[in-house]
C-alpha angles and dihedrals in degrees: 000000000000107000121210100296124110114265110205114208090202094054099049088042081064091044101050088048109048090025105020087110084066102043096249090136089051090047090046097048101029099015139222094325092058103118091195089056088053088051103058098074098055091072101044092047089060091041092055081044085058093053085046092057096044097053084040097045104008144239087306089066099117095202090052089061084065097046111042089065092053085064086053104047091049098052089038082051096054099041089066093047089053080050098057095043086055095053099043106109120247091249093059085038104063088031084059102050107354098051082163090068093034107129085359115138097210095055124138113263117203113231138178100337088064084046095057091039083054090046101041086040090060095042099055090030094055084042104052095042097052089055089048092046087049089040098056096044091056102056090048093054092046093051079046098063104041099054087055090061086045082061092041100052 
């Protein structure tokens, strides 16, 4: 599964966060075969065509309503998993994907780059899932309400 080369957690930390929506983290742990990796970009690709559809028709474009959370979700999604790979300990780490290392006392420990990857993860994850979360309530209330005045017309 992982082969003989060096994983850095630091560095898939950082790949998970800034190109976790399309599966870099996944190529870079599992590599190219890794059908995951090849999914995450499906759903971040209709998401950006949701934001497309709501500069070119506007908020009232019912399909962009669908769309746009599956951006969120995805980068919500992968903002966790750059969390967790963040917060796994270096022994579990390295016998994980560096099974050379693994028990090895001169194994490399991940400092304060994996810290910030964790911090800036949980900001924009937190972030992006709450306006998800408000922008997919809206627009079901709002459906909501105007098929009620459809029924009361």
């Amino acid at each position: 599964m992982s082969g003989n080369t060096y994983k850095s957690k630091t560095l898939a930390a950082w790949a998970a966060m800034l190109g976790g929506p399309l599966g870099l983290h996944r190529f870079y742990l599992h590599g190219l075969r890794d059908v995951w990796g090849w999914l995450c970009p499906i759903p971040t690709v209709l998401g950006l065509w949701g934001l497309q559809r709501v500069q070119q028709f506007g908020q009232d474009d019912p399909l962009s309503w669908l769309l746009i959370p599956l951006l969120g979700a995805i980068v919500a999604g992968t903002m966790l998993q750059a969390i967790l790979i963040g917060l796994t300990p270096d022994e579990r780490w390295h016998a994980r994907h560096n099974p050379a290392l693994a028990g090895h006392p001169e194994a490399p420990a991940s400092g304060w780059g994996v810290v910030f990857a964790i911090v800036i993860s949980l900001m924009v994850g937190a972030g992006v899932l709450m306006a998800t979360i408000a922008f997919s309530g809206q627009r079901y209330f709002e459906y909501q309400i105007e098929e009620a005045r459809k029924l009361s017309q």
